[in-house]
BAMI-151818 format. One record per residue (C-alpha): residue number from 1; x, y, z; residue in three letters. Coordinates in Angstrom, 1 decimal. Layout:
+-----+--------+--------+--------+-----+
|   k |      x |      y |      z |   r |
+-----+--------+--------+--------+-----+
| NUM |      X |      Y |      Z | ALA |
...
+-----+--------+--------+--------+-----+
//
This chain:
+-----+--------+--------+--------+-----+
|   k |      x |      y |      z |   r |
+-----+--------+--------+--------+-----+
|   1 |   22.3 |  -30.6 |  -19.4 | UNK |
|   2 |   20.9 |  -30.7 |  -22.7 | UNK |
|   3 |   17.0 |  -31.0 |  -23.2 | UNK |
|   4 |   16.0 |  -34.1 |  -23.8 | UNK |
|   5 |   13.3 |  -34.9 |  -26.4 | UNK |
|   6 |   10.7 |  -36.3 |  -24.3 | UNK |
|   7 |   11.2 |  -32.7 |  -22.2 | UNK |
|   8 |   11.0 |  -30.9 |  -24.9 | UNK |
|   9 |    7.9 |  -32.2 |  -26.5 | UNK |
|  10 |    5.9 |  -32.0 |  -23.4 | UNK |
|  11 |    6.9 |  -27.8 |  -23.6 | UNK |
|  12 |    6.2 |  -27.8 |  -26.6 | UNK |
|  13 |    2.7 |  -29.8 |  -26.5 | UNK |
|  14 |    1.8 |  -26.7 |  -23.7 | UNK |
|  15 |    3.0 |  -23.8 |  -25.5 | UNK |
|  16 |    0.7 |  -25.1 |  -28.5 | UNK |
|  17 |   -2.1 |  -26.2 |  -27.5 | UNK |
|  18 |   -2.9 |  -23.6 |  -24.8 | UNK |
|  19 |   -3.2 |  -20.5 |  -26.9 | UNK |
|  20 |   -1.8 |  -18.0 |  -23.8 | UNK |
|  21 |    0.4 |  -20.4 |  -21.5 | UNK |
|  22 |    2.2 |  -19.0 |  -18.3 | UNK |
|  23 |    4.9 |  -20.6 |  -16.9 | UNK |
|  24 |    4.8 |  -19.5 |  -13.6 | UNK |
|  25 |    6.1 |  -19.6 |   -9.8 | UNK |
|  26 |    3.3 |  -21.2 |   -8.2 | UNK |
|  27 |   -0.6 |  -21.0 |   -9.6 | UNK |
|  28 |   -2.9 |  -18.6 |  -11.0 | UNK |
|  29 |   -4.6 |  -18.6 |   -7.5 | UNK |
|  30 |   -1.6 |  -18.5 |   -5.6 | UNK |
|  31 |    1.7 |  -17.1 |   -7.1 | UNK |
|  32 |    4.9 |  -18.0 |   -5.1 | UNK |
|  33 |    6.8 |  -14.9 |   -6.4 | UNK |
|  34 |    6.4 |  -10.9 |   -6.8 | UNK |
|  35 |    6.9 |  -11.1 |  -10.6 | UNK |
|  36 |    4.6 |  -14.3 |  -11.5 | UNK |
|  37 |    2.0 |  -12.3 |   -9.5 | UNK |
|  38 |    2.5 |   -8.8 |  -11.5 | UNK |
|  39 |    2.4 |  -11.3 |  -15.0 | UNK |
|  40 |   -0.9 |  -13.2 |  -13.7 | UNK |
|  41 |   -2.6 |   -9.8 |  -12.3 | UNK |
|  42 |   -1.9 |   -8.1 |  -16.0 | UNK |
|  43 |   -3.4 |  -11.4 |  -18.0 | UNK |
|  44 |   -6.3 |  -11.4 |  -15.6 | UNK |
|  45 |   -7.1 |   -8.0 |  -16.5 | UNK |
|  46 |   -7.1 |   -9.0 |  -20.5 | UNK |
|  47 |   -8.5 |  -12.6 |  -20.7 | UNK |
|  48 |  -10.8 |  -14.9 |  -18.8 | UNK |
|  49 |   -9.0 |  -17.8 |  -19.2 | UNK |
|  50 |   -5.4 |  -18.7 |  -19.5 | UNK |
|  51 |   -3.4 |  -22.3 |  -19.0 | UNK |
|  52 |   -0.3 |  -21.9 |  -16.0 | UNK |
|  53 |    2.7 |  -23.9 |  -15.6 | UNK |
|  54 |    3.9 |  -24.4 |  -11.7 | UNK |
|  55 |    7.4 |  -24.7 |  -11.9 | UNK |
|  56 |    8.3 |  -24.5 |   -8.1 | UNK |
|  57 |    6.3 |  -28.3 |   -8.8 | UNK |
|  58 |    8.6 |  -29.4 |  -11.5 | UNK |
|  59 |   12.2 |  -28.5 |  -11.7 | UNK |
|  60 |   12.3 |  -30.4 |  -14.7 | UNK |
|  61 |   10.4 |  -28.2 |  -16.6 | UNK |
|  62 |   11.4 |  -25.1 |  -14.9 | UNK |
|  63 |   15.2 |  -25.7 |  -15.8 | UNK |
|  64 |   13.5 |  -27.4 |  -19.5 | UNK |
|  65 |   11.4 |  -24.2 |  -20.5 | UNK |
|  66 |   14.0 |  -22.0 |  -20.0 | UNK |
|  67 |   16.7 |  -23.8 |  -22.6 | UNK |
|  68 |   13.3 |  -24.3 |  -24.7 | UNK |
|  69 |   12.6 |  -20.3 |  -24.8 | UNK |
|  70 |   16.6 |  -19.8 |  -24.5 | UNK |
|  71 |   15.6 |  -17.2 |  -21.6 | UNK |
|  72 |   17.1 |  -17.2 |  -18.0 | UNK |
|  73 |   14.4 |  -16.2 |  -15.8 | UNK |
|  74 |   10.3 |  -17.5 |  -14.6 | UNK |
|  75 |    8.3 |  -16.4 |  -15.0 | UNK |
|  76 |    7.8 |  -16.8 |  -19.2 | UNK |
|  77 |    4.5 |  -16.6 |  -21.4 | UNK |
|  78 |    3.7 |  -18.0 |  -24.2 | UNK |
|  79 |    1.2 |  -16.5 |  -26.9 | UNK |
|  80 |    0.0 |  -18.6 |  -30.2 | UNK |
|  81 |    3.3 |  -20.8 |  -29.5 | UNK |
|  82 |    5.4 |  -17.7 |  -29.6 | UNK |
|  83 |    7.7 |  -16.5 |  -26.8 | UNK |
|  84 |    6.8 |  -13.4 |  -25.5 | UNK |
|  85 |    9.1 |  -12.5 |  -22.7 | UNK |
|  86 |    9.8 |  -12.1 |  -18.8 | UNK |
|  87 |    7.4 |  -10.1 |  -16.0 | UNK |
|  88 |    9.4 |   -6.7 |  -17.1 | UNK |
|  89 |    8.7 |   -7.7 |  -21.3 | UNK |
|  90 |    5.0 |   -8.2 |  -20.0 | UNK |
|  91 |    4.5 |   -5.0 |  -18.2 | UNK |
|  92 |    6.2 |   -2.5 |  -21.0 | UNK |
|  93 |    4.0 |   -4.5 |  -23.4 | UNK |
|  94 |    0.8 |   -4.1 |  -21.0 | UNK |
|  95 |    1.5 |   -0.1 |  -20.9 | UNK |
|  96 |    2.0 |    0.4 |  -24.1 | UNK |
|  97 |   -1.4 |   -1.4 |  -25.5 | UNK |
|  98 |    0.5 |   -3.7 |  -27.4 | UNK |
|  99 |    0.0 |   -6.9 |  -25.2 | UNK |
| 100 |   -3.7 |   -6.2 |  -25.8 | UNK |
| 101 |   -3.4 |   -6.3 |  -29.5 | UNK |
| 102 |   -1.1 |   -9.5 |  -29.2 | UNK |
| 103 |   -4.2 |  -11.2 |  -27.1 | UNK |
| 104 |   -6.7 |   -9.9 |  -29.3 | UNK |
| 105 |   -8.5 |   -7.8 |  -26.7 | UNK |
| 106 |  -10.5 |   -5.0 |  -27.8 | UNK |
| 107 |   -9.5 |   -2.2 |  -25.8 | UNK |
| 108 |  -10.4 |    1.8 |  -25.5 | UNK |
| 109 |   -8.5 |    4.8 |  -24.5 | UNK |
| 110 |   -8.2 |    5.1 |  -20.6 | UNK |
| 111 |   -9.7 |    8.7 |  -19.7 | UNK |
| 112 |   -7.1 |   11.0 |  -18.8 | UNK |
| 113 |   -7.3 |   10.5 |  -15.2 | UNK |
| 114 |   -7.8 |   13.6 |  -12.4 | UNK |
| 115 |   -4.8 |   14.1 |   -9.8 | UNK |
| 116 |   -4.4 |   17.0 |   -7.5 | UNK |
| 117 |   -1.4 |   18.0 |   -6.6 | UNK |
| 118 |   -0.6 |   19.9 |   -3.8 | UNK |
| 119 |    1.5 |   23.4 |   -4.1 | UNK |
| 120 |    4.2 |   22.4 |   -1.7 | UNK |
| 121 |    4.5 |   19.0 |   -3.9 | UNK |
| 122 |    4.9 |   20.8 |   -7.1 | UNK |
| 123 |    7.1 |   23.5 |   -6.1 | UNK |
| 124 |    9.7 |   20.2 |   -4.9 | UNK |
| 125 |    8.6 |   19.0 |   -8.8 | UNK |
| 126 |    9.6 |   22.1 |  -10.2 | UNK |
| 127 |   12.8 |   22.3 |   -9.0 | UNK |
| 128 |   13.8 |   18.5 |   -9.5 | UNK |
| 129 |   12.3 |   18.7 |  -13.1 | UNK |
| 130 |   15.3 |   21.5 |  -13.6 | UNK |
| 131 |   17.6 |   18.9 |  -12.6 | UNK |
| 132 |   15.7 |   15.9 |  -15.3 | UNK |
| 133 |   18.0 |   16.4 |  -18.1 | UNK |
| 134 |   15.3 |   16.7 |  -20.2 | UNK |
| 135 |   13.0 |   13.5 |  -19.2 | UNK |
| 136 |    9.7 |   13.6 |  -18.0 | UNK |
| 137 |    8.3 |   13.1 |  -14.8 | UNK |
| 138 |    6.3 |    9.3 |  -14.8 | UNK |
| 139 |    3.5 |    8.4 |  -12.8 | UNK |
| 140 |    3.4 |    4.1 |  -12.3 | UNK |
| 141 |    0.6 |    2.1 |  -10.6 | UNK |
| 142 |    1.5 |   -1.2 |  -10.6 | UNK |
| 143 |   -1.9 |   -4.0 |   -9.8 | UNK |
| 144 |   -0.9 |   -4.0 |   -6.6 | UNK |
| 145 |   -1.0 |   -0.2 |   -6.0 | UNK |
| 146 |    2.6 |   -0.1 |   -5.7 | UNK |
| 147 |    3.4 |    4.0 |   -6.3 | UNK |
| 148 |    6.5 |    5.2 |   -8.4 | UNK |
| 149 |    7.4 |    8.7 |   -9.0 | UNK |
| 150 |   10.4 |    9.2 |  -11.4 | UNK |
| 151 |   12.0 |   10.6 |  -14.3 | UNK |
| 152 |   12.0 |    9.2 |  -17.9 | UNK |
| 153 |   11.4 |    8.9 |  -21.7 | UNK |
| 154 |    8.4 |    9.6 |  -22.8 | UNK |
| 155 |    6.9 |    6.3 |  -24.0 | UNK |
| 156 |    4.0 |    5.0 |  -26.6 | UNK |
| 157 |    0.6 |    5.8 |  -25.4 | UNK |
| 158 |    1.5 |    7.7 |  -22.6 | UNK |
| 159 |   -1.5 |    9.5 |  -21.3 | UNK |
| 160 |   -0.4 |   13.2 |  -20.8 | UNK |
| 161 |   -2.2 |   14.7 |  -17.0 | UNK |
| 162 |   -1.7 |   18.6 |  -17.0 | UNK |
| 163 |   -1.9 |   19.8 |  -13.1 | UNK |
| 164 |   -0.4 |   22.9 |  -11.6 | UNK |
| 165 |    1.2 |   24.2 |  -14.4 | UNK |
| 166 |    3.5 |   20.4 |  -14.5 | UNK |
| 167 |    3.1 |   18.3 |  -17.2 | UNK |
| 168 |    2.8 |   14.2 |  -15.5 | UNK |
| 169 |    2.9 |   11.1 |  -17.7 | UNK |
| 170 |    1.0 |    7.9 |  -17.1 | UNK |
| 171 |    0.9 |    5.0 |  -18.9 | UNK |
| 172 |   -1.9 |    3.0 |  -20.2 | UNK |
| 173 |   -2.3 |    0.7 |  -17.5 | UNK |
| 174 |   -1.9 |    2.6 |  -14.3 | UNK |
| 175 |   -4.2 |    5.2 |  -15.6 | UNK |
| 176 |   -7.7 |    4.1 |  -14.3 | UNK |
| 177 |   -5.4 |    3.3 |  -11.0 | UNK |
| 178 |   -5.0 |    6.8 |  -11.1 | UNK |
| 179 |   -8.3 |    8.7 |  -11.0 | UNK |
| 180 |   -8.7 |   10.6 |   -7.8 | UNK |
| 181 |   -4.9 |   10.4 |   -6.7 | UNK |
| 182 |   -3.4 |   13.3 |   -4.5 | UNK |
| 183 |    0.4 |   14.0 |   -4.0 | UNK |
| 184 |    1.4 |   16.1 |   -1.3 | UNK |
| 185 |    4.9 |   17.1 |   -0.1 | UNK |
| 186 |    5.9 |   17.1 |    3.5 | UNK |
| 187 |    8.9 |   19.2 |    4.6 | UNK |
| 188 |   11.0 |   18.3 |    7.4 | UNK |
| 189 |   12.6 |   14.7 |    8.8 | UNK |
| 190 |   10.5 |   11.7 |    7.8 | UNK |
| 191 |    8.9 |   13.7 |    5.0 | UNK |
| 192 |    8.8 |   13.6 |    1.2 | UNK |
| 193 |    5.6 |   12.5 |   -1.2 | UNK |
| 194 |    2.9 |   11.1 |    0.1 | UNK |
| 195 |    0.8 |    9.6 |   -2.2 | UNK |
| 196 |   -3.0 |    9.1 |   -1.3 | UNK |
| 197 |   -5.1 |    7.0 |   -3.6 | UNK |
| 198 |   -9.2 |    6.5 |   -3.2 | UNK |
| 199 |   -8.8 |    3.5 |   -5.5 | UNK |
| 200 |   -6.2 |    1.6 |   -3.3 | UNK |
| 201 |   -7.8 |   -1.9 |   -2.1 | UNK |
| 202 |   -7.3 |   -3.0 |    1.1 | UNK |
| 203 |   -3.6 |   -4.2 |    2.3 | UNK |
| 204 |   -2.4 |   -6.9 |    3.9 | UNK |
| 205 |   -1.6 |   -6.5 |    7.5 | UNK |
| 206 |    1.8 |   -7.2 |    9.0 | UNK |
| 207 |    2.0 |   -9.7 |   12.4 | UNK |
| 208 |    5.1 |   -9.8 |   14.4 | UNK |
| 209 |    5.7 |  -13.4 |   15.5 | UNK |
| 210 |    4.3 |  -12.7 |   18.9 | UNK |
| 211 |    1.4 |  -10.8 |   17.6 | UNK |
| 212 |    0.5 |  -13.9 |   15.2 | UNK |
| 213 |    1.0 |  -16.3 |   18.8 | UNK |
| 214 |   -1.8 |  -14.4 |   20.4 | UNK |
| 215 |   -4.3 |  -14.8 |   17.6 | UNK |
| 216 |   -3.8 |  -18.7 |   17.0 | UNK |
| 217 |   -3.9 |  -19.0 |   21.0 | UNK |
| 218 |   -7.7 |  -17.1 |   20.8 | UNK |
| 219 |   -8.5 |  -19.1 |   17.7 | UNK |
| 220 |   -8.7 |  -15.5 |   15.8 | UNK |
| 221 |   -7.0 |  -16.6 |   12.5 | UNK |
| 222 |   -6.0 |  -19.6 |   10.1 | UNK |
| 223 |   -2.6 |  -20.1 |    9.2 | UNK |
| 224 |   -0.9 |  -21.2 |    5.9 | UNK |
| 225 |    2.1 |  -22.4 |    5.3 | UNK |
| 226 |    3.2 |  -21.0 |    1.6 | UNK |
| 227 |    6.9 |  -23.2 |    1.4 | UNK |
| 228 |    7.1 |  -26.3 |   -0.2 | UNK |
| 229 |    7.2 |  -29.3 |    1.1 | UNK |
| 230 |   11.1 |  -30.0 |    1.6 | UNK |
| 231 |   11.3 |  -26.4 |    3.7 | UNK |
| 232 |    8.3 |  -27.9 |    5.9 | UNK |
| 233 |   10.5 |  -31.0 |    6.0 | UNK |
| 234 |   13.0 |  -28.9 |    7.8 | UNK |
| 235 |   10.8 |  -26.8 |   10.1 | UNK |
| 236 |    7.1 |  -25.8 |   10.6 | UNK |
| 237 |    4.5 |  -24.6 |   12.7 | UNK |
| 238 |    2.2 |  -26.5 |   14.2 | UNK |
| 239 |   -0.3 |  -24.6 |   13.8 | UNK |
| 240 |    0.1 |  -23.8 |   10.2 | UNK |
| 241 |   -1.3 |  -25.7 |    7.4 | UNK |
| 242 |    0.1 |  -26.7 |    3.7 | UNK |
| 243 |   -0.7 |  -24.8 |    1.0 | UNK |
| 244 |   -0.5 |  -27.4 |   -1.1 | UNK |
| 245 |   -3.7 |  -28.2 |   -3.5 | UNK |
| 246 |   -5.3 |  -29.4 |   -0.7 | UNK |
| 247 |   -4.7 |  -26.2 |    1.3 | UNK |
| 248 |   -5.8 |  -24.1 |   -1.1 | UNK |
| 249 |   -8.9 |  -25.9 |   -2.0 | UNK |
| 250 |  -10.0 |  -25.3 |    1.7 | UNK |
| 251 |   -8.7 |  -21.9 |    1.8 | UNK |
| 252 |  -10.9 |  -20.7 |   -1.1 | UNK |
| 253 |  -13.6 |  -22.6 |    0.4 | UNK |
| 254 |  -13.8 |  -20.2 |    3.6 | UNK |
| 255 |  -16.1 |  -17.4 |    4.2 | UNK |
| 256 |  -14.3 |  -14.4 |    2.6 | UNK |
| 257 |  -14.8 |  -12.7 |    5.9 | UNK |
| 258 |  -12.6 |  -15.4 |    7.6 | UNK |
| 259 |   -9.0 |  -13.9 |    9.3 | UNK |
| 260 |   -6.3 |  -15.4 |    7.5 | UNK |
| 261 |   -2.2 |  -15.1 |    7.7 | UNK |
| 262 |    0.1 |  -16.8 |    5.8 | UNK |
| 263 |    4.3 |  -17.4 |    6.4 | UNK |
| 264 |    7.2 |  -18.6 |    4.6 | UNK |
| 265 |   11.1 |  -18.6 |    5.8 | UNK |
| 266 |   11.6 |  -14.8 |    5.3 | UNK |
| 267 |    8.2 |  -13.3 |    4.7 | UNK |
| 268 |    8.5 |  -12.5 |    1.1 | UNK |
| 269 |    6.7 |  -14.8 |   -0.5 | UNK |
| 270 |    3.7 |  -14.9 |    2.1 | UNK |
| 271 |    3.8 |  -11.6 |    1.4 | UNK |
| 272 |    3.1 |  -12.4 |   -2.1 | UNK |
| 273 |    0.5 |  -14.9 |   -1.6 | UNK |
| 274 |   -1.0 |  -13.0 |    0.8 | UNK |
| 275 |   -1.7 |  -10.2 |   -1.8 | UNK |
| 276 |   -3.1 |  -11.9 |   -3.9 | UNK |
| 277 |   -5.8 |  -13.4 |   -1.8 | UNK |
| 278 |   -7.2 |  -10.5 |   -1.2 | UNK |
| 279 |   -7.9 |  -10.1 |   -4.7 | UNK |
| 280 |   -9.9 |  -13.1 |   -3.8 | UNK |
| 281 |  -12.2 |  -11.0 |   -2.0 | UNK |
| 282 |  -10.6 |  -11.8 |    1.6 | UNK |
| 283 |  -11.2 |   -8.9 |    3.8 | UNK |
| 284 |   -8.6 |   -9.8 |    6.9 | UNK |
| 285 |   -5.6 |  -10.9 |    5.4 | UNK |
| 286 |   -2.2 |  -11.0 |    7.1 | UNK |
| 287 |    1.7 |  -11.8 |    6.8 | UNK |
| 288 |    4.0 |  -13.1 |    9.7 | UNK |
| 289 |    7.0 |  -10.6 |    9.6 | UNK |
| 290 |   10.2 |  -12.3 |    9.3 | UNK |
| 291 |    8.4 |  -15.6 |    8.4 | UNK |
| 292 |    9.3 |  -18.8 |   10.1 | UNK |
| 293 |   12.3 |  -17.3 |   11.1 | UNK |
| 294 |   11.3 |  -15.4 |   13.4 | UNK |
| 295 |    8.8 |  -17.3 |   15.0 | UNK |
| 296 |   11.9 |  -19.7 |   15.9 | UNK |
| 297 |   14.0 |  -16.7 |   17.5 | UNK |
| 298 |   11.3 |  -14.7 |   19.5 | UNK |
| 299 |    8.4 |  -17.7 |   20.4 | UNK |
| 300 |    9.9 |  -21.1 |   19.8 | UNK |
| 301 |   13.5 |  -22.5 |   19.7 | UNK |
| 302 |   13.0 |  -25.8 |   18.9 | UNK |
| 303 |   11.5 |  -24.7 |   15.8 | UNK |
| 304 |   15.0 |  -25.4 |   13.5 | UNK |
| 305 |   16.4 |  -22.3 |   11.5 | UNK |
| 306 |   17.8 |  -22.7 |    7.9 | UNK |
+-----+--------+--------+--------+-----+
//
């Protein structure tokens, strides 16, 4: 279907009037999807203030932006009108220092961060670096401390971390995340790195549907319902409220030591959601396991599956 002008204007009035303009899965507070959240925790690093498109609120302009931008995917920023790219776009950009210098943020070298690592680790280095083919081995932090150990190109502004006779790169962004990390290697079944890092924030916790029954029975948590409205139309719990602007006005308005899960129909974007209240400063945050979906197989039946 071809854009229609009224559409198109209304894009276009967003993308110039807001000078760094997110369309987005979701909001700024909440994101309803892993790569909105990884976009919204970078520009939150970089700038205090940024406008955010929900587009899991308005399929017209969800399907509109991207025939507008001529790109497939959400979520999709915007910077001085321009298009700038997808959640992966964003990310290379962050790492390399250019995103900052597209913002206008001022910006100094990260300090080379410390990491031990351990002599059984870098002995298993050692010999999988024969193997490389020539790239490097990468250290990646992601904002929600997500870990990734691999091999590849060196890249631009790649901080260079000498340890144990290795050479380990680390890239702008994840380098502060960095600072402290250990690696250690454990032999045997089960084993394999283990990465252990002081600067790690607290994760959420994972309920299994029963688990989740026993707290709302003692009153030990609040529940939130992340779907939209047509999946609640379909099937909900009782207990579990909307977290629609209403929800997440009195969400936010709790005490930040208040226990709080969230669900969806799988558990992958409560999961989501869930993250990224704890960057809120919510200290007891949880996720039903399974999501909805499993609260209808192991605690109530008449609770429709989809």
């Amino acid at each position: 279907m071809a854009l229609s002008e009224s559409l198109r204007k209304q894009i276009s009035d967003l993308v110039v009037t807001n000078r760094v303009v997110l369309f987005m899965k979701g909001t700024r507070q909440m994101p309803q999807c892993g790569f909105s959240a990884q976009v919204v925790q970078i520009l939150d690093e970089l700038v205090p203030s940024y406008e955010t498109v929900d587009v899991v609120r308005s399929p017209e302009i969800r399907d509109g932006v991207k025939e507008f931008s001529e790109w497939p995917t959400i979520p999709q920023l915007y910077v001085d009108g321009k298009f700038i790219g997808g959640c992966d776009i964003v990310r290379e950009m962050n790492a390399s220092g250019e995103l900052q210098k597209l913002i206008g943020v001022k910006t100094s070298d990260p300090k080379t961060p410390t990491i031990t690592i351990s002599d059984a680790a870098t002995k298993a280095f050692a010999a999988a670096v024969a193997e490389a083919g020539g790239d490097s081995l990468r250290l990646q932090i992601d904002p929600q401390f997500q870990h990734e150990l691999f091999f590849g190109p060196r890249e631009p502004g790649d901080i260079e971390v000498q340890v144990n006779g290795l050479t380990l790169l680390v890239d702008r962004s994840s380098a502060p995340r960095a600072n402290g990390l250990s690696i250690e290697f454990i032999d045997g079944p089960g084993g394999g790195f283990k990465i252990s890092n002081p600067n790690e924030p607290p994760k959420v916790k994972q309920l299994s549907a029963p688990e989740l029954k026993t707290m709302l029975d003692r009153d030990e948590v609040t529940l939130f319902d992340v779907r939209p409205e047509n999946e609640r139309a379909i099937a909900r719990i009782t207990a579990a409220r909307s977290l629609d602007a209403a929800g997440q006005k009195y969400l936010l308005g709790l005490d930040r030591g208040t226990p709080v899960a969230f669900h969806c129909h799988h558990g992958i974007r409560s999961q989501e959601a869930a993250q990224q209240l704890l960057g809120e400063g919510f200290l007891a945050v949880y996720n039903l396991k399974g999501g909805i979906d499993a609260w209808s197989q192991s605690i109530d039946p008449s609770v429709p599956r989809y």
